[in-house]
C-alpha positions as CSV (number, residue, x, y, z in Angstrom):
1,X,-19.0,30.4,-64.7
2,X,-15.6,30.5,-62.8
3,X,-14.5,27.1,-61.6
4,X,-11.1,27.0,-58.9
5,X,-9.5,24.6,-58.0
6,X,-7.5,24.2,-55.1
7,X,-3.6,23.5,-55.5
8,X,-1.2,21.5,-53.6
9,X,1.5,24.1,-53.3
10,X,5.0,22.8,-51.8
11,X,5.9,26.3,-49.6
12,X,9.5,26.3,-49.4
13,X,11.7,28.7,-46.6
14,X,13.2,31.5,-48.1
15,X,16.5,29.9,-46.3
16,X,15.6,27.3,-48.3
17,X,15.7,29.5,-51.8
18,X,18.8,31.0,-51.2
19,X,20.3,27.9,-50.5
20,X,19.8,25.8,-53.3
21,X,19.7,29.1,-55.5
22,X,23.5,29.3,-54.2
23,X,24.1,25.3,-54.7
24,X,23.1,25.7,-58.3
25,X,25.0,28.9,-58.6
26,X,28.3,27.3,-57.4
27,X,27.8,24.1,-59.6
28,X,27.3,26.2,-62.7
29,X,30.6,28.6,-62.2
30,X,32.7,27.6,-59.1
31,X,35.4,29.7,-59.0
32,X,33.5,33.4,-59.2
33,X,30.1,33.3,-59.1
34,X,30.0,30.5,-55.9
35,X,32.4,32.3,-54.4
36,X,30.7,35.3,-54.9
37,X,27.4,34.5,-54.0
38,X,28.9,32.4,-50.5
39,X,30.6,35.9,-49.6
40,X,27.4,37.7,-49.8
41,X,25.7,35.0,-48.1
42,X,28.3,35.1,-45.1
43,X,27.6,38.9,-45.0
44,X,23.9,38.5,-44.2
45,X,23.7,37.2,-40.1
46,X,20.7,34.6,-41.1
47,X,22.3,33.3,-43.4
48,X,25.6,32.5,-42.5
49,X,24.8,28.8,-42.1
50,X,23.7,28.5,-46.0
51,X,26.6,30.4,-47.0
52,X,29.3,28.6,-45.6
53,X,27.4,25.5,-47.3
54,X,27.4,27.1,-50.6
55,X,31.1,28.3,-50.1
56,X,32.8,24.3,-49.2
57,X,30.4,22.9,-52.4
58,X,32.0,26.3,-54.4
59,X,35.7,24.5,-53.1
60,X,34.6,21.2,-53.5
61,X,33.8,21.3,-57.2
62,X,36.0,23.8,-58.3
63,X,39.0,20.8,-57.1
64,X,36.9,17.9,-58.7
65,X,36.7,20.4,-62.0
66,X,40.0,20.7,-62.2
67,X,41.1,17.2,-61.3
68,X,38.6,16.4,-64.2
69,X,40.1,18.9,-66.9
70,X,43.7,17.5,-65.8
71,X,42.7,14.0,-66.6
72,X,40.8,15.2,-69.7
73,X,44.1,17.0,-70.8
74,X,46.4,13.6,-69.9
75,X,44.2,11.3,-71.3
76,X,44.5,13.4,-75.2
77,X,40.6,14.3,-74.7
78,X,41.3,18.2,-74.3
């Protein structure tokens, strides 16, 4: 006896994917891999949009990473 069920499955745009895949890519390693990945996004014509998203949170967090490691440094932490 074979019982399904059916699931509530949130669908999400493939935009979608490669956007937060990006996001979490930048926020992991800033400086290459976001910078990377927004350049190859900004290659592709639908999805220029996402990768000049993932390409200011790549800038964005690469300054607040380094603002953080210089007050780490000052502050005798590092």
């Amino acid at each position: 006896m074979i019982i399904s069920f059916k699931k509530n499955v949130a669908e999400i745009s493939s935009k979608q994917k490669w956007l937060v895949l990006g996001i979490l890519v930048a926020l992991v390693n800033p400086i290459f891999s976001g910078l990377i990945v927004s350049f190859g996004f900004l290659t592709e014509p639908a999805l220029r949009k996402e990768g000049k998203i993932v390409l200011v949170v790549s800038l964005v967090w690469s300054v607040v990473l380094a603002m953080i490691m210089n007050w780490l440094k000052n502050g005798g932490y590092l």
